[in-house]
C-alpha positions, 0 to 999 in steps of 0.5 A, a space after each residue: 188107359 183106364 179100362 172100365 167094366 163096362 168097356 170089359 163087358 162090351 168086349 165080352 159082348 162083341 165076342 159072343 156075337 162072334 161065337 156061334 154054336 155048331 152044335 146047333 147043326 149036328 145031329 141030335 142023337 140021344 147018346 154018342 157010341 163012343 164018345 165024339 171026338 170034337 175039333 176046336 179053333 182058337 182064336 184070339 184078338 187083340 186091342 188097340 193095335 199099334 199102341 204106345 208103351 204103358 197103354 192097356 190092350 185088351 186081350 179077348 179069345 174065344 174058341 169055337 165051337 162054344 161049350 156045347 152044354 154052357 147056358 147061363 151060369 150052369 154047364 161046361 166052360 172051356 177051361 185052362 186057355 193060357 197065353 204066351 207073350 213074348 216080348 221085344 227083348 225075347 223074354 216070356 210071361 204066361 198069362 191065366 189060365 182062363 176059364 170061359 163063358 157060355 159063349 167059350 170066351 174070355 178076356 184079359 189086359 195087358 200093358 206093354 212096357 217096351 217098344 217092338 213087337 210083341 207075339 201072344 200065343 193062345 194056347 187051348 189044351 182040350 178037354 173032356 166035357 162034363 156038363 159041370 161049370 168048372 168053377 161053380 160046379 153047376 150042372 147044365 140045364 139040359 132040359 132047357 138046352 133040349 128045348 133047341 135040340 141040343 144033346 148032352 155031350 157028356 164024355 165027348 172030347 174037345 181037341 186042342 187047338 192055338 192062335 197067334 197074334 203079333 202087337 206093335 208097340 210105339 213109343 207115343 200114346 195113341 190119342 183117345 176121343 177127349 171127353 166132350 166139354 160140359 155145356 156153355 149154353 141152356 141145356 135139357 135132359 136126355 143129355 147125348 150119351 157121349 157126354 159122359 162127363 155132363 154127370 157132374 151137372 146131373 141129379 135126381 131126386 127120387 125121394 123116400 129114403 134116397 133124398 127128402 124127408 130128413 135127408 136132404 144132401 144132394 151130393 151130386 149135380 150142381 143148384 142154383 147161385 142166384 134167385 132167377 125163376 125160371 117158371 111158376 105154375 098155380 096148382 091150385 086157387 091162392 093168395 089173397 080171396 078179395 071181397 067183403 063177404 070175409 071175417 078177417 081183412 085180407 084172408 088167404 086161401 089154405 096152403 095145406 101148412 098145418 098136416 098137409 103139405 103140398 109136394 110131399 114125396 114129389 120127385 125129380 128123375 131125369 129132368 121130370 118133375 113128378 107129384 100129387 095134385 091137391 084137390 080141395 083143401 086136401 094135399 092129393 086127390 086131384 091126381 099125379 103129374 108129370 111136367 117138364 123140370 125146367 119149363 113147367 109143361 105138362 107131359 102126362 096126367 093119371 087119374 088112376 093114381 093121386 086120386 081120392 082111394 089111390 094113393 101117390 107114388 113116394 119114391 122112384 127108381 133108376 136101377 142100373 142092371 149089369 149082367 152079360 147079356 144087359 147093361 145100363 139103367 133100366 126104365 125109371 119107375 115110380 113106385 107106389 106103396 100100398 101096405 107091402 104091395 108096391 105098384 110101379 108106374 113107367 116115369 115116361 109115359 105114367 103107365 103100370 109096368 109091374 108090382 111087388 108083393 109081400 115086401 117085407 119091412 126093414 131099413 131102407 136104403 139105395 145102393 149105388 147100383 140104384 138097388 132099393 133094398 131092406 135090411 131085415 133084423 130078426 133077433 130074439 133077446 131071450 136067446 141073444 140069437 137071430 138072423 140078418 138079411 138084405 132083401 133086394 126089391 131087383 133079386 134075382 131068381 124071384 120072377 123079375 127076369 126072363 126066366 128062374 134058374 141058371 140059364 141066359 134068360 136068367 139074366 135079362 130084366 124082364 118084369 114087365 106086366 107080372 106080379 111078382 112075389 117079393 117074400 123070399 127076395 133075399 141077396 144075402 142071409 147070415 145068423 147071428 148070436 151075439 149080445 144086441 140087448 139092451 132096453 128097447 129091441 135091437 133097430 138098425 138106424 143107419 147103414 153104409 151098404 157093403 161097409 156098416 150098420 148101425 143101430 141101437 136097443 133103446 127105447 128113445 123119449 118119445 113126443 110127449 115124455 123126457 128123459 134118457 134110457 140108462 143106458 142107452 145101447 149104441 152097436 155097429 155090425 159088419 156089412 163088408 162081404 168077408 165079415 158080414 153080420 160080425 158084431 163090429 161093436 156093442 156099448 152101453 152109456 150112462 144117461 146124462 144128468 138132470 134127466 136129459 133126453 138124449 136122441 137122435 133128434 125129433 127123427 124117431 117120433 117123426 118116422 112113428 107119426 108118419 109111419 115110414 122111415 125118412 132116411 138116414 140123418 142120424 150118421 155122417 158118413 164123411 167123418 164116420 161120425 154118430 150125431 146125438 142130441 141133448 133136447 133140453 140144452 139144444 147141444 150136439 154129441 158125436 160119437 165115432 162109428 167104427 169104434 162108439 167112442 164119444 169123439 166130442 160134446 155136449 157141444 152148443 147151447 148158444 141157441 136164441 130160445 125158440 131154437 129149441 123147436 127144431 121142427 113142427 114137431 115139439 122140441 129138439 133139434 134137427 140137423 142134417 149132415 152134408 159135407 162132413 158139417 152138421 147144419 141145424 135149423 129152428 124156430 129161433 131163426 137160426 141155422 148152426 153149422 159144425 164140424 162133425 170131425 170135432 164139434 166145432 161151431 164153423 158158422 152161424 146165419 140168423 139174418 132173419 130178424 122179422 121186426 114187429 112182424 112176427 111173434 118170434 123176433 125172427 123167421 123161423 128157418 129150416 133146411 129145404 136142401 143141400 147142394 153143390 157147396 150150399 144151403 138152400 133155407 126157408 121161412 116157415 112154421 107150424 099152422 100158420 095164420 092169415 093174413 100170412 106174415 110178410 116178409 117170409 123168404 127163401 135163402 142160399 147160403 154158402 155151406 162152408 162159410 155161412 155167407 148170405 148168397 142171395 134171399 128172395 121173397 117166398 114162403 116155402 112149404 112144409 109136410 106141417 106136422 113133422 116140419 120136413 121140406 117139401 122142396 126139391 132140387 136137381 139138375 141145378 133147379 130148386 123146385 118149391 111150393 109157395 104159400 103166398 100165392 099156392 104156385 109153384 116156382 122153380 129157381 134155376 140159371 135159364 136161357 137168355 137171347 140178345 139181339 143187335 141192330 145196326 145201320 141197314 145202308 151203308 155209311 159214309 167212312 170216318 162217320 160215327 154209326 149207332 149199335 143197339 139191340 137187346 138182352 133178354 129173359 127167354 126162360 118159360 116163365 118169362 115167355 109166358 108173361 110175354 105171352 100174357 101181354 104184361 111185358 113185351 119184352 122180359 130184360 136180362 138183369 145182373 145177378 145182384 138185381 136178381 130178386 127184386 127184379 124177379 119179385 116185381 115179374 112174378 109177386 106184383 112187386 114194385 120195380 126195383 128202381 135201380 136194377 142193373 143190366 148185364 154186360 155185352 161185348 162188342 166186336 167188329 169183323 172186316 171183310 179181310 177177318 181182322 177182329 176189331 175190339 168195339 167194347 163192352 157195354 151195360 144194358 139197361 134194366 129195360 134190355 137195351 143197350 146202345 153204343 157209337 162206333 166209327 168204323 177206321 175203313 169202308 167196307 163190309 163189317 160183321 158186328 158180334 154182340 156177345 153176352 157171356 153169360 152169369 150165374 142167372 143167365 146162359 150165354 148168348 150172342 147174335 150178328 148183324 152187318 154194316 156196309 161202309 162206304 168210302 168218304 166223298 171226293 174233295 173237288 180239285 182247284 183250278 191250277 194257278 200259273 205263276 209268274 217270275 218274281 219281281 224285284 222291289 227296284 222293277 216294281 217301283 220303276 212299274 208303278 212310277 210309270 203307271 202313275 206318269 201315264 195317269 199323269 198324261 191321261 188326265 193332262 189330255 182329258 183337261 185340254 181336250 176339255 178346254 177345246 170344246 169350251 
């Protein structure tokens, strides 16, 4: 049994409630003469009980009363608890000893290894209380301990005193709750929070340095396999103006392409999608939004912040706070930077919840706690000596929980409506002197929180100058807790040849024009892999992390020439890691994927040829993110004309083979200038801004409803019935055009009609003439629970399907209809009922008696008889006949 912190703290947890202090009710002298003599009670418990052999128990003990002057981190603890375990066989094992909490309880585990009984004895030997932590050496808050009227006890004497516990042991594992399976059908946040297994199909996307700007790997979640829009949203006037009062024929309104970039910074935390609306022409102004992620509804609006004066929040948070008296993430804040103030808003309700003051700067990072913190060089050059700290926008101990110090409120998160002084909010501070020097001042560019950082001394070419500092000085310090601030490794290289400029990419000019970092691109933290590269030669270096040994390149080069611009921002390449590849982007309309283990070209895409179309020969493409084994691309460039080029499109990519996935129309936006992605991605939807109509569109797998109808009376047994009914699109955005009137119903498409099919819904393209349906399994119930397989047939591009059956008996049939589901769409089914009657009767004939055979020879003697009396007759007649004469 895997026993997780969490559980261990809920054990703890569930012991402190147990503990109540007695002290409470004893008298409150000021001074005890002579020292009390104080009886304890042990106790121990012991969990899960019966258990099967190699299972883990938990072993929690706690003695009452609890320690008298124990508060938060400071005062006396319960020291020395030993337990004897005496197992089946009759061998012993002692475990601890232990210390204590503030409660007077601890845990621990044990694993049996043999069936029987095994006995644990706690023993608690007594002590004399000091007000000190036995461990920390923290003396008692007493006057916070006064505040309840509680005394010093110091010299007083807690007793001994034992507890025993018997545990039987099975031979069988006892069977755990299994997790519960991840969803088959549409699914939307708050996910219950037993499904603990669902965090695989999760993600946020937070921006500042966590995701966007020129980090673009979201590492957890799923994204989407086809084009299926689930909704769009205008967010402003867009596409084509009309009328004849224009200077150029067919004219577009501004999308903010050139410096002003729709959705910058916008953020996706818990299934919300958060951003700036424009106002005007301008990016922001119009204020900050709140709408759901997977329908594109409204939940709240501010007119305090995104407004003209008020700038919109960059980044959010989701700190998971852990201490003994709280546990699990905290609020979701958006954070708004103004200077070194940061302002947090409530992400639920867009409320002001609390701000920071006088955060200092440093390289930001997100810990895997959701801890914002900056890691602050100070180093002087002249005496090769400084510091080096972390600074925690969560430390503790600066005003941000209940209360300063060492007792429990210490430990509760309670910031709310305070302003809080963020100056001194250091984890950790250590000096350092030791050579950083080189020809630019000591810069951290990339961290691995607990593990490395990485920086450099130089002073890289910037926008408008070439060349390479020689040398260039790469170096790497320790950040693992029993080394920390150890220089791991320092080395100077000579510049290239043919004054070449060497970086880390555009990256460093972008963070100087835009005046923040935009994350950590320059490393991949897979292989542990430094990447550089040459601007002139489009080539790509890598250099180990841990050592600065140059592992591979120049490598490279067979870029078309319009490569060379791999942004908005003059020349170079960018590439973003992911995967422990190296994916490039550029204006040559091609993407180049390689190994960062040993620069080898694993894939070129460049399907992007634009015909005459376009004055590059090919789409510029660049990178909008990186998820769940894919590349998600788009068209786009620097200030673009109008008309806009036609043609423009949005890719999935397949990032370990460079396979085309799907394509659909669209122009994606850009923050203009430094050429960074505006588009975001999590919880398996891709949220972009489109410039051909200034909407937005979110692509993700949505909802599907599928209906059957069959015969309302009964039909007759052995008859052929007709079954029909319908697939459709019930996603937000295909509701709403439902809604709107242009379509009575919106129909399930197969994945590979997917884009055109969602270009004639929502860009007034034509319809595809030849778009498929999807699937529906058919199957029959008789009233005695027999499945009958119907079959399986294929809507139409209209949602209808229909197929015959003849039911083989009377009676009554439940009809299943069953879409499965596909990478556009969740699954669905529905039933209907038939009645069956049986088969009129056939009318019974008229029994025929039958007579004895007759021979041949009677038969002759028959006939010869009637003849010879029609013989006599007709004589008779003749005579009778000449009487009368």
């Amino acid at each position: 049994m895997k026993i997780s912190n969490k559980l261990a703290l809920s054990m703890i947890a569930f012991a402190a409630m147990l503990v109540l202090s007695p002290f409470l009710t004893l008298q409150t002298a000021t001074a005890h003469t002579p020292p009390w003599t104080i009886k304890t009670y042990a106790y121990l418990a012991i969990s899960p009980d019966p258990v099967g052999v190699g299972e883990t128990v938990f072993l929690v003990m706690w003695v009452h009363p609890n320690p008298p002057t124990a508060a938060g981190i400071g005062g006396d603890r319960w020291k020395d608890m030993t337990v004897t375990v005496t197992k089946p066989d009759g061998t012993t094992q002692t475990l601890g000893p232990f210390v204590s909490d503030a409660t007077g309880s601890t845990f621990t585990t044990y694993t049996p290894e043999m069936v029987g009984t095994y006995k644990f004895v706690l023993n608690y030997p007594g002590q004399t209380i000091s007000l000190y932590h036995p461990e920390t050496g923290i003396k008692a808050d007493m006057a916070g301990l006064r505040r309840f009227g509680m005394q010093d006890f110091e010299n007083d004497t807690a007793l001994p005193s034992s507890a025993t516990e018997f545990l039987t042991v099975q031979q069988d594992p006892i069977p755990k709750i299994a997790d519960y399976p991840l969803p088959s059908s549409f699914w939307t946040r708050p996910i219950e929070g037993q499904n603990t297994a669902w965090e695989c199909i999760a993600s946020n996307w937070l921006s500042g340095v966590h995701l966007g700007g020129m980090k673009l790997w979201q590492r957890g979640g799923v994204a989407p396999n086809t084009s299926h829009i689930l909704w769009t949203k205008p967010i402003e006037f867009g596409g084509i103006v009309g009328g004849s009062d224009n200077s150029i024929p067919g004219v577009a309104f501004y999308h903010g392409g050139s410096y002003e970039g729709r959705l910058a910074n916008a953020i996706i935390m818990q299934g919300r999608l958060y951003f700036a609306l424009p106002l005007g022409h301008a990016a922001s102004g119009g204020g900050y939004v709140c709408w759901d992620l997977t329908t594109g509804e409204q939940l709240w609006y501010s007119d305090k912040i995104g407004v003209i004066g008020s700038v919109a929040p960059s980044k959010a948070q989701l700190f998971d706070y852990e201490s003994m008296n709280q546990h699990g993430v905290v609020g979701g804040i958006l954070w708004q930077v103004i200077g070194t103030t940061w302002v947090g808003y409530d992400g639920f309700t867009g409320r002001w919840v609390y701000n920071l003051t006088d955060v200092p700067n440093g390289f930001e990072v997100y810990t895997n706690k959701g801890e914002i913190v900056r890691y602050v060089l100070n180093y002087n050059s002249s005496t090769r000596s400084g510091w080096l700290a972390l600074w925690n926008n969560t430390q503790d101990n600066v005003g941000l929980h209940g209360a300063i110090g060492t007792t429990s409120e210490a430990y509760q998160w309670r910031p709310n409506g305070k302003s809080v002084n963020m100056s001194k909010a250091y984890s950790w501070n250590v000096s350092i002197s030791y050579d950083l020097t080189g020809k630019g001042a000591p810069t951290i560019a990339y961290v691995i929180p607990g593990d490395i950082i990485f920086g450099h001394s130089t002073p890289w070419a910037g926008f408008t100058t070439t060349g390479t500092p020689d040398p260039y000085t790469l170096w790497a310090i320790s950040d693992k807790p029993e080394t920390r601030g150890q220089l791991l490794w320092k080395r100077d290289y000579p510049a290239p040849p043919g004054n070449i400029t060497r970086n880390f990419g555009p990256q460093n000019e972008v963070e100087r024009v835009l005046g923040y970092s935009l994350g950590q691109q320059c490393v991949d933290p897979v292989n542990r892999v430094i990447l550089m590269t040459d601007e002139e030669t489009f080539q790509w270096l890598g250099y180990s992390l841990d050592t600065g040994e140059l592992l591979w390149g120049p490598v490279g080069g067979d870029f078309n020439a319009y490569q060379y611009y791999g942004s908005g921002l003059g020349g170079g390449q960018i590439g973003f890691p992911a995967y422990g590849n190296l994916y490039t982007q550029g204006y040559g309309g091609e993407i180049h994927c390689y190994s960062t283990r040993d620069g080898r070209l694993i894939w070129k895409y460049n399907n992007t040829n634009s015909g005459v179309e376009t004055p590059w020969g090919n789409y510029p493409i660049f990178i909008a993110a990186i998820a769940d084994g894919k590349v998600y691309a788009f068209n786009n460039e620097h200030s673009p004309n109008t008309p806009l080029y036609k043609g423009e499109k949005i890719y999935c990519i397949d990032a370990y083979t460079g396979q085309e996935l799907w394509t659909m129309l669209g122009w994606a936006g850009q923050t203009g200038g430094p050429g960074t992605s505006t588009s975001i991605l999590a919880d398996g939807v891709l949220v972009y801004y489109n410039y051909y109509d200034n909407q937005l569109y979110a692509v993700g797998k949505g909802p599907s409803k599928i209906t059957v109808d069959a015969p309302s009376i009964a039909v007759p047994e052995c008859q052929p019935l007709t079954i029909r009914g319908t697939v459709t699109d019930i996603s937000a955005g295909a509701k709403r055009l439902v809604e709107s009137g242009k379509f009575n119903i919106v129909p399930a498409v197969a994945d590979e009609s997917m884009s055109a099919f969602m270009e004639f819904l929502y860009m007034q393209k034509p319809c595809p003439a030849n778009a498929k349906g999807v699937p529906v399994k058919l199957t029959a119930v008789d009233s005695n629970g027999n499945t009958i397989n119907i079959g399986t047939v294929t809507s139409d591009a209209s949602g209808l399907y229909a197929t015959t059956w003849t039911p083989p008996t009377a009676g009554m049939y439940k009809i299943v209809a069953t879409f499965e589901g596909s990478g556009s769409y969740w699954p669905s089914s529905a039933e209907t009922a038939i009645s069956v009657s049986p088969a009129p009767a056939t009318p019974t004939p008229t029994p025929i008696t039958e007579e004895a055979p007759v021979s041949a020879t009677t038969g002759m003697v028959i006939v010869a008889v009637v003849v010879l009396a029609l013989i006599i007759g007709l004589v008779n007649l003749l005579l009778l006949l000449k009487k009368k004469q």
